[in-house]
Every structure is written in structure tokens, then in C-alpha cells.
C-alpha positions in Angstrom: 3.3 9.4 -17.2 0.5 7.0 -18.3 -3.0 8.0 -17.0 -5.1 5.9 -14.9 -7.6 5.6 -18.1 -4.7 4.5 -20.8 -4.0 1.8 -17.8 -7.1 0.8 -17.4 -7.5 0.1 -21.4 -4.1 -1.6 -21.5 -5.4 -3.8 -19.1 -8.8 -4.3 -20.5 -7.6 -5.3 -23.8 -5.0 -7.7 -22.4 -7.8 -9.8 -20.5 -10.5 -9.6 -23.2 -7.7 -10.8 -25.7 -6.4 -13.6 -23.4 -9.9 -14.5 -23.0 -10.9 -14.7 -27.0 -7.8 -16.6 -27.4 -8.6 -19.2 -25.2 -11.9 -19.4 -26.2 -10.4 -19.6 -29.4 -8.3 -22.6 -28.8 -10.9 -24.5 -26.4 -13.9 -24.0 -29.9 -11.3 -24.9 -32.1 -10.3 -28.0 -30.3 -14.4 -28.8 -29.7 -14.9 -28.6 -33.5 -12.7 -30.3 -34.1 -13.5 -33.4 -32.2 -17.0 -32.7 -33.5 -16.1 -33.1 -37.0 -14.3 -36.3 -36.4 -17.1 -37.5 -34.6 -19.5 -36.7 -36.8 -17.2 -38.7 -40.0 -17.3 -41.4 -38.0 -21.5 -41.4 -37.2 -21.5 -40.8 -41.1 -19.8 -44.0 -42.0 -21.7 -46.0 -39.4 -24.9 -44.6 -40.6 -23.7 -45.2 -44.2 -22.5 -48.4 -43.7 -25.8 -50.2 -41.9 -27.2 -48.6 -44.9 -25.1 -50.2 -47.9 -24.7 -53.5 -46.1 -29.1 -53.5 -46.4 -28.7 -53.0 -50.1 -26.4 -55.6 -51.0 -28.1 -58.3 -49.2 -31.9 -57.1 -50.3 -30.9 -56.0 -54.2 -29.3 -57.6 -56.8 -25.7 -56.7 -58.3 -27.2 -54.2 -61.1 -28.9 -52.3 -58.0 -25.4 -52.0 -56.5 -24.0 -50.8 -59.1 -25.8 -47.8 -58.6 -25.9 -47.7 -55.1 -24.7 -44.2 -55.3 -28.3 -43.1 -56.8 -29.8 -44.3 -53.5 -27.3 -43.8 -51.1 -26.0 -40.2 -50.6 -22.5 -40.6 -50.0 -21.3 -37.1 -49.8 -17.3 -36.9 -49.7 -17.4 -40.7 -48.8 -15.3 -43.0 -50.8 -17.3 -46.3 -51.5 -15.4 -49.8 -53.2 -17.7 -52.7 -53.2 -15.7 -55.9 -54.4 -17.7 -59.1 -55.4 -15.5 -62.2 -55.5 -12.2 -60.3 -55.5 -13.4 -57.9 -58.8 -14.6 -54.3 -58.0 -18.4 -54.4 -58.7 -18.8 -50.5 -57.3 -17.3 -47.3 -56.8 -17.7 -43.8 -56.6 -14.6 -43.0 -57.6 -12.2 -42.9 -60.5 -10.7 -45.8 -62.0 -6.9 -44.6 -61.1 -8.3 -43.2 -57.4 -9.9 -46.4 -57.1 -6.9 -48.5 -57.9 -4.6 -46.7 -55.8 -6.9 -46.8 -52.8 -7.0 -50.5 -53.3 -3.0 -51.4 -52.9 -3.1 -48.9 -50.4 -5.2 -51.2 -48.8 -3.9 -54.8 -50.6 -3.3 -57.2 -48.1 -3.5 -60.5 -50.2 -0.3 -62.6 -50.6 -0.5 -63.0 -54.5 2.0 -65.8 -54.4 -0.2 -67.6 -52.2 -2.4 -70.2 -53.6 -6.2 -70.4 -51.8 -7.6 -73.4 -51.3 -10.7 -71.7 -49.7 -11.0 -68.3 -51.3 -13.7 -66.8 -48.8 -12.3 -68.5 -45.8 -9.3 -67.2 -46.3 -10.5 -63.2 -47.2 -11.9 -63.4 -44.2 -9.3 -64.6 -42.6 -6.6 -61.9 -44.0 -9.9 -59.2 -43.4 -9.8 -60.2 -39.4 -6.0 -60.2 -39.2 -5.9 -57.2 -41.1 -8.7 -55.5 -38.7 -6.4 -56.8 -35.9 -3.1 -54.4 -36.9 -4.9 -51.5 -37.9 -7.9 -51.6 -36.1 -8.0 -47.9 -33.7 -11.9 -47.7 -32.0 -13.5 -50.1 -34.7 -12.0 -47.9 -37.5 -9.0 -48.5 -39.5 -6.5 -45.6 -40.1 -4.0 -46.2 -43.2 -1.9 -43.3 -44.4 -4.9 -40.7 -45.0 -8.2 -42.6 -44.6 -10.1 -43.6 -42.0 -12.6 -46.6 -43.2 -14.8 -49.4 -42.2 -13.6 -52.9 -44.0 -15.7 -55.8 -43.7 -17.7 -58.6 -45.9 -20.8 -60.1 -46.5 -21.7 -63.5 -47.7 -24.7 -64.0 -50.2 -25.5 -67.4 -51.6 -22.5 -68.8 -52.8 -20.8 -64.6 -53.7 -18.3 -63.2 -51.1 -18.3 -59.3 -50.8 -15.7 -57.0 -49.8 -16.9 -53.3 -48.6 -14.3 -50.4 -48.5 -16.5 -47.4 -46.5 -13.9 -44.4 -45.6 -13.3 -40.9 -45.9 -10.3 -39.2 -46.5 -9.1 -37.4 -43.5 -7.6 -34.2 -45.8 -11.3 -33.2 -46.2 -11.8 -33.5 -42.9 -8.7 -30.9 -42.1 -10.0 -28.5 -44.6 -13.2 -28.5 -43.0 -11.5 -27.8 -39.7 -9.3 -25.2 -41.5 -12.1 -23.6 -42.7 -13.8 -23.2 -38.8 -11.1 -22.3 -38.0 -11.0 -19.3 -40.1 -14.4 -19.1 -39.2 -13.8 -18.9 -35.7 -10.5 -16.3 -35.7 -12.4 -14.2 -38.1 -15.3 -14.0 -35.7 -13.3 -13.9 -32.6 -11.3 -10.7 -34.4 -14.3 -8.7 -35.0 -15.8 -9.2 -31.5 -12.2 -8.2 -29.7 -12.5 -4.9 -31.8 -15.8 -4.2 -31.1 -15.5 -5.1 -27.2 -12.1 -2.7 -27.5 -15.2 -0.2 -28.8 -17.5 -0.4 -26.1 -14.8 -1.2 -23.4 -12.9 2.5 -24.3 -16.7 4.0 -23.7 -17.2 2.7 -20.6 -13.7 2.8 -19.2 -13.7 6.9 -20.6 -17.3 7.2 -19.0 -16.7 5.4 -16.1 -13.3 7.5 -15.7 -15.1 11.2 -16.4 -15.8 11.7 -12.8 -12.1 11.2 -11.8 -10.8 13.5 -14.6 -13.8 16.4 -13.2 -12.3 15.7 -9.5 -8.9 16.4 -10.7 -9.6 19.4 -12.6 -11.9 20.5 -9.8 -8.2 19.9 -7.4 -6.0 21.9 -10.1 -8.6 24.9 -10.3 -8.4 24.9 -6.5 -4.6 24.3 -6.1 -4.4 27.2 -8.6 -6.4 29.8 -7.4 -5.5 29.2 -3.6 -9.5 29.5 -2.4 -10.7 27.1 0.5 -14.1 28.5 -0.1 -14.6 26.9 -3.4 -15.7 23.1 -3.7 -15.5 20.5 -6.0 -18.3 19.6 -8.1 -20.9 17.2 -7.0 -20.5 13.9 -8.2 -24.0 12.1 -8.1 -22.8 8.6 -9.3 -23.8 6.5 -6.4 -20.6 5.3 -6.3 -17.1 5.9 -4.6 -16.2 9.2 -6.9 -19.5 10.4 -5.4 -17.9 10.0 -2.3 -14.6 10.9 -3.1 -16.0 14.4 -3.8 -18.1 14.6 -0.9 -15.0 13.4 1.4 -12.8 16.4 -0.1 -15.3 18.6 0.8 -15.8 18.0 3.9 -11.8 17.9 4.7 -11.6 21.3 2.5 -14.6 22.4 4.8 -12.4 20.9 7.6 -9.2 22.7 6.7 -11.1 26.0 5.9 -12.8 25.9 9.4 -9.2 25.0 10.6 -7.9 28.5 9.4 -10.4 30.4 10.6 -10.1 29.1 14.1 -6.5 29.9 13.7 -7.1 33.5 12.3 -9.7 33.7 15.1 -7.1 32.3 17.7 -4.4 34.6 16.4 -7.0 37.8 16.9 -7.7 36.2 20.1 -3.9 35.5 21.5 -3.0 38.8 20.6 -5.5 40.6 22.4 -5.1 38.4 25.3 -1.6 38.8 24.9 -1.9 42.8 24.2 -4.3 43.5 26.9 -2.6 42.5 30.3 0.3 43.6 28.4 -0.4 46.7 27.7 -2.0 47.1 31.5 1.1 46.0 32.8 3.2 48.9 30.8 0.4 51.7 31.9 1.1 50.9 35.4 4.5 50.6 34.8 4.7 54.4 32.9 2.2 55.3 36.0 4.9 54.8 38.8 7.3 56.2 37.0 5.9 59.3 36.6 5.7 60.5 40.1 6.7 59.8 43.9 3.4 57.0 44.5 2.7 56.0 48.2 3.4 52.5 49.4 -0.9 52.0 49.2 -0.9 53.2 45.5 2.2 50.9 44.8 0.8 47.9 46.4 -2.8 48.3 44.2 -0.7 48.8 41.4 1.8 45.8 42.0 -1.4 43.7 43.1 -2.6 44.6 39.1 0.3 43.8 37.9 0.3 40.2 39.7 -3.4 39.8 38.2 -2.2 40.1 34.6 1.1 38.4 34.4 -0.8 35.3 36.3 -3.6 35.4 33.2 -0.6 35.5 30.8 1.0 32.7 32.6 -2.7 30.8 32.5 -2.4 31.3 28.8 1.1 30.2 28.1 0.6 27.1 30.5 -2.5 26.2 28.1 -0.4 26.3 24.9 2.4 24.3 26.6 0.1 21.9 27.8 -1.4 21.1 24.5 1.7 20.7 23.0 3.0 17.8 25.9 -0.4 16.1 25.1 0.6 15.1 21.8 3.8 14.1 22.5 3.5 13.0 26.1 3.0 9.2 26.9 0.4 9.3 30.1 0.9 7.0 32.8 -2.7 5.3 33.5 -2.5 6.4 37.2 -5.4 6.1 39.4 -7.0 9.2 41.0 -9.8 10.0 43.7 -12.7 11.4 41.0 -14.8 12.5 44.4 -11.6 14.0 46.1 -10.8 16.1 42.7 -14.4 17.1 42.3 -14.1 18.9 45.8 -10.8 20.1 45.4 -12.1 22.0 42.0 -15.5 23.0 43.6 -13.2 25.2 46.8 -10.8 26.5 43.4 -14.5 28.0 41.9 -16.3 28.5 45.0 -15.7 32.0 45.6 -17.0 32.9 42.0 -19.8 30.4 42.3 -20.7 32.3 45.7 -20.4 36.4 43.9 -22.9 34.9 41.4 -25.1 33.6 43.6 -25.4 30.3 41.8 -27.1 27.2 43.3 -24.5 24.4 43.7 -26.3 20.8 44.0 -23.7 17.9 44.5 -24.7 14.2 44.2 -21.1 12.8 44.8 -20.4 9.2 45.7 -17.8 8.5 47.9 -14.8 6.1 47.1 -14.8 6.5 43.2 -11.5 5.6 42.1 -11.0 6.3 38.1 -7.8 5.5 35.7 -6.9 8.7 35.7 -3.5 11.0 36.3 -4.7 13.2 38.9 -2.9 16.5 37.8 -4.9 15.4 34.6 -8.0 14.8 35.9 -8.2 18.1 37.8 -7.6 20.0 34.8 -10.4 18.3 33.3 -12.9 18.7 36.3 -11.6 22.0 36.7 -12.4 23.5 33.1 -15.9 21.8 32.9 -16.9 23.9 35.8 -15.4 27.2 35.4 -16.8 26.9 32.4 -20.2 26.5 33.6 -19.3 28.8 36.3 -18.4 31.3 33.6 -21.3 31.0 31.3 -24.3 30.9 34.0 -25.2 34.7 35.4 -27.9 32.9 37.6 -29.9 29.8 38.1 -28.1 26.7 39.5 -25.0 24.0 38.8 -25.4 20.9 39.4 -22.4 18.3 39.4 -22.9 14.2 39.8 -20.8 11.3 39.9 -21.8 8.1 39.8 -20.7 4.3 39.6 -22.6 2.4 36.8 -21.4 -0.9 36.0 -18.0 -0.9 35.2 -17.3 2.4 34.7 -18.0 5.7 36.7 -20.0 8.7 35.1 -19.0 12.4 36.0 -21.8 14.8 35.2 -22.3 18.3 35.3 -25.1 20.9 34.5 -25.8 24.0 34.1 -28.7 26.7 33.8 -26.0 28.9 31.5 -26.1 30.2 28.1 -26.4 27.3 26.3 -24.6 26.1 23.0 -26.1 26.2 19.4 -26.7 23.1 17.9 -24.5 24.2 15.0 -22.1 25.3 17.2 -21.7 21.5 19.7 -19.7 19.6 16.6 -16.8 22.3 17.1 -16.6 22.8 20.4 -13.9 20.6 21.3 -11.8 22.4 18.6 -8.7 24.0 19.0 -9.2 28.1 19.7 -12.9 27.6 18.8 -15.5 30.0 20.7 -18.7 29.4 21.0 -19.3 33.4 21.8 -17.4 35.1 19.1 -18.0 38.8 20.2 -15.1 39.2 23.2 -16.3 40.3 26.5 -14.3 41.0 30.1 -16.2 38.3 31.2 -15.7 35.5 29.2 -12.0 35.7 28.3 -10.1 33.1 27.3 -8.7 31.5 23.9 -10.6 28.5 23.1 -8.4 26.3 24.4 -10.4 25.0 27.2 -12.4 22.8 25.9 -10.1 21.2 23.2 -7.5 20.4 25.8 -10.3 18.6 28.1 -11.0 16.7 25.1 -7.6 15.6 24.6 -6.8 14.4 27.7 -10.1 12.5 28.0 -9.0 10.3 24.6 -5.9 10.1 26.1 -7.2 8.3 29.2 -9.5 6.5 27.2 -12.9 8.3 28.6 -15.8 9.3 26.5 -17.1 13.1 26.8 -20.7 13.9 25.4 -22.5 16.9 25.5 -25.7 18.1 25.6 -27.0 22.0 25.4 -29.7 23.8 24.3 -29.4 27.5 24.0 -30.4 30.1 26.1 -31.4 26.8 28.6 -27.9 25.6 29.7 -25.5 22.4 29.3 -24.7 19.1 30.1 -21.7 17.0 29.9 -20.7 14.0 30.6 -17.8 11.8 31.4 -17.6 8.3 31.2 -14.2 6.8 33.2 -12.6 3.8 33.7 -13.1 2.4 37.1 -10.0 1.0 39.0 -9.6 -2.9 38.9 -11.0 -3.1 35.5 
């Protein structure tokens, strides 16, 4: 399998080499238009040049024109009167040039000699001519003539166009050799970024094997402070291991806490059991005993009926009925009242009439109906106070309490499954922690917001923002 690193390299290498090579290609090409261009501005320069000095000097001055005239890897043929009075090259070069070049019908008498050289010199212009230069076989050149006093010159300017390719040849040599050396030292410094920009990845994973291996959800992976998205990889599998370790505990916790709940009216139900058994009991003593009975197998059933419950919310597709929030409320408060009453709690109601939510209304119930047994529950004395309100277009359900209160560390996990916010068990606040996790549920499910607010040892305050019917 080839690493993410090796991939990255591959791929690396592949673009920077794509992008030499075409660079490459496009220089190449550039040079080489240069270098013709430049010939040409050579020969024009050189020309305007020459053709000064034969009409300004005097034949022995031409014939060392080449003292005066740098003429580099130029050939120069300057005829006067049809006989060669210059050139820079060898006798041999220079006569093969010429019939290269010979366009004069030797059979042909002239009754005009320079009429007719110029004549053949404009015709000759005419075939061969490309941009004001003439190409034959493997020069380029200016031909032209000049007329002084009664002397007719011929002027061959060119340059042969193999120097010009070995110049190109040689920049282009130039060019691959450069391009080479920076593709291996951009392979280099790409390999040290790619492996340093990679390091973080390779920690993480060694971080995830170490884990994976020693089975631990309170270890961590190593910080990454990059700034960048390994950072927050990192920091996101943290926070889900933190998740997941937070996860087990609530389930160790729940497991501790079904089985007591499950153990204890269990167990009471046996001992009363064993107790009638063991004697001749009056109808009086069999009634209290049948009456405990009934009290724990219905806390059983309470329990059960919460698991099943949270099992048909995920699976369950909810109908969005509407329901009577104000009619619910009341239904809940005559459920609670006689508690609400042994306590001695102040109930304050500020209820609107009429509010009609998008609600089921078996689900709504079991809603209202843990918020305030709930606050019921956790308030020895003081007051609750429950509101519902239009606003807008939706319709708020409120309810406080002067209760124990929630930690602030404690509010992000409330809504959790089998979380407790009061981890030592007491007779008085039984339960599993499913409460508040199935309220939560259902409220998503009916697409209603539930916030909370608490301060310990001060009480809570939650909130419910519905849907209002017609919407």
C-alpha cells in the first residue's frame, strides 16, 4: 500500500516535471525566434553600414571593409562590374556561394549590362524573396546594388543558417541542462516539505495505533499546534474519544443504575413474597403487602416503558399532529399535584389559553410531564413556576424552579443518555437518566428548540420553543 507521502511525491514530481518541460519547450521556441531575429537585425544593421562605405570610399577602402566593419559569422561578396572586388571568405567558399546564387543566362548577350543586372536582381528578389530576405539552400541574405559613377555594384550580405542551429543547439543544451538541475533540486526541497508538511499525519496515526493497541479511552493524542487542519484533526479526535469515553461511563453508570433499580423493587417484591409465605397473614396485612407489591412492579414498568420508548424514537416516524399545549400543561400539573401539594411548593401559572402547537399529544405530555416532575423532584421548598406564551410565530413553554440547581459543568450533558446530574443515589431522586434524554429527543423530533438555564443551589429554567399551528 503506497503512503499518503510516497503519493503526494509522485504527484509532486509529475507536475513540477510537466511544468519544466513546458517551460522548456515554450524558452526553446522563444530563443529561437530570438536568434533569428536578431540575424536578421544584424544584416540590416550591417548592410546600411556597407552600402555607406562603398558610396563614401574608394575601391582600395573596400577591399578592406572587413577592417572597419565587424562582420562576425557574416558572409560578405561585394562584386564591382560583374568581378568579385570583396570577400571575407575563401576563394573556393566564395565561388560556391556565388553559383549558388548565379542567376545570369551566360548565353545571353547584354546589350545594357547594368540595366539588365538589375533587372535579373529584381526578378530574382521576386522568386525568392520571404520578408525582404532571400532563403537559398542554407543562407539567408540581402542582395541588392548600387550605382557609382559609371561602376555597377553587386552586394551578397547573408549568414548561413547552420550557425544559426548550432547556436540554438547550444541554448538548448543550455536550457535542458539548467531545467535538469532545478527539477532535482525542486524534487529536494519538495520531499522536505511534503515529509514536514506530512509529520503531523504520521504522529496522529501513531498516536491512533498506540491507542487502538493499548485499549485506553483515557489517553489522547498529541497536540498538534500547526494552525492548520491536523491541528484540528487532533483536537476533533479528542473530543469524539472524550465523547466516546464519557459515552461508557454513562453506560457503566446506567448499567449500576438499571440494576439497582431493577434489583431493588425486585428484591422488595420477593421479601414480601417469602413474607406471606411464611405464615397464615390477615386479609389487612395481605392487602398492605399486595398494595407494595403494586408500587414496585408499576416503577419497574415506568422503567421498561422508558427504554422502549427511546428505542421507538429512533426508529419511529412522528406524525406532526397538533395538540392543546395549555390543555397538556393542566393535565400534567393534576398528574404532579398531589406531590407538588406534600412539599408545599408554590405553583405560579401564567398560561394562555388556545395555544395550539405541532405536536403528538401523547408526545407532548411526556415532555411536559418530565420537565415538571423533574422540578417537582429536585425542589424541597420555594416555588415552580410554569408559563406559556405565544410570540410571533411560535409558542414558548417555560418552567422554573427554586430547586437544586445544575452545575455549569454538568448542563452540556444533561440531555445525555443515563446521565445524572446527582451521582450519589438517593430514595428520593430515583430514576435512570433517561428523563431528560428522551425529552430531548422528542423535542428534535418535533422540530422544537429546548434551552436551559441553572445555577446551582438557585434552581432551573427551561425552555421550549414550538411550532404554532397554521404555520
Amino acid at each position: 500500500m503506497k503512503s499518503v507521502k510516497l503519493k503526494l511525491f509522485i504527484s509532486y514530481a509529475i507536475t513540477i516535471f510537466l511544468i519544466l518541460f513546458f517551460m522548456s519547450i515554450i524558452s526553446m521556441f522563444f530563443f529561437k525566434q530570438n536568434a533569428q531575429n536578431n540575424s536578421l537585425k544584424v544584416l540590416d544593421t550591417s548592410f546600411l553600414e556597407i552600402k555607406k562605405s562603398i558610396l563614401n570610399n574608394n575601391d582600395e577602402y573596400i577591399k578592406n571593409i572587413n577592417e572597419e566593419i565587424e562582420l562576425k559569422e557574416l558572409f560578405l561578396i561585394i562584386l564591382k562590374n560583374d568581378k568579385v572586388l570583396f570577400s571575407n571568405q575563401t576563394r573556393n567558399k566564395t565561388s560556391l556561394i556565388l553559383e549558388e546564387i548565379d542567376y545570369k543566362d551566360e548565353d545571353k548577350e547584354y546589350i545594357d549590362f547594368e540595366y539588365q543586372r538589375k533587372k535579373e536582381i529584381d526578378e530574382f528578389y521576386d522568386d525568392n524573396e520571404d520578408k525582404g530576405y532571400i532563403e537559398l539552400d542554407d543562407y539567408v541574405m540581402h542582395i541588392n546594388y548600387l550605382e557609382k559613377k559609371n561602376d555597377f555594384y553587386e552586394i551578397y550580405l547573408g549568414i548561413d543558417e547552420n550557425y544559426v542551429q548550432k547556436t540554438q543547439e547550444e541554448i538548448d543544451k543550455i536550457i535542458v541542462s539548467v531545467n535538469s538541475v532545478l527539477f532535482v533540486l525542486l524534487m529536494i526541497l519538495g520531499y522536505y516539505l511534503i515529509n514536514k508538511t506530512i509529520s503531523p499525519l504520521k504522529q496522529i496515526l501513531n498516536d491512533l495505533q498506540i491507542l487502538q493497541k493499548k485499549q485506553d479511552l483515557g489517553l489522547r493524542l498529541k497536540a498538534q499546534n500547526t494552525g492548520d487542519e491536523f491541528e484540528q484533526l487532533s483536537s476533533t479526535f479528542n473530543i469524539m474519544l472524550e465523547g466516546i469515553e464519557n459515552s461508557v461511563e454513562n453506560i457503566k453508570q446506567f448499567s449500576s443504575d438499571a440494576s439497582h433499580e431493577l434489583k431493588t423493587p425486585l428484591t422488595i417484591i420477593q421479601g414480601e413474597i417469602e413474607l406471606c409465605l411464611q405464615g397464615d397473614k390477615s386479609k389487612e396485612e395481605l392487602k398492605i403487602v399486595l398494595e407494595k407489591i403494586d408500587k414496585e412492579q408499576k416503577g419497574l414498568q415506568n422503567i421498561i416503558q422508558d427504554f422502549l420508548l427511546l428505542a421507538r424514537l429512533d426508529k419511529e416516524v412522528l406524525n406532526q399532529n397538533s395538540a392543546s399545549l395549555d390543555k397538556v400543561i393542566f393535565d400534567c400539573i393534576e398528574l404532579n399535584l398531589e406531590n407538588i401539594e406534600e412539599k408545599n411548593l408554590e405553583l405560579q401559572l401564567d398560561i394562555d389559553e388556545n395555544l395550539e402547537v405541532l405536536f403528538d399529544e401523547k408526545y407532548l405530555f411526556i415532555v411536559i410531564n418530565n420537565l415538571l416532575s423533574n422540578a417537582v423532584k429536585y425542589t424541597k421548598k420555594g416555588f415552580i413556576k410554569v408559563l406559556a406564551k405565544k410570540k410571533n410565530t411560535a409558542i414558548v413553554f417555560e418552567i422554573y424552579d427554586s430547586g437544586l440547581g445544575i452545575s455549569k459543568d454538568d448542563i452540556a450533558n444533561i440531555f445525555e443518555r443515563f446521565f445524572r446530574v446527582d451521582k450519589a443515589r438517593t430514595s428520593s431522586t430515583s430514576g435512570v437518566g433517561l428523563g431528560l434524554a428522551i425529552v430531548k429527543k422528542i423535542c428534535d423530533r418535533f422540530d422544537s428548540i429546548i434551552e436551559v438555564k441553572s445555577e446551582l443551589h438557585k434552581g432551573s429554567h427551561f425552555s421550549i420553543t414550538m411550532n404554532k399551528k397554521g404555520i
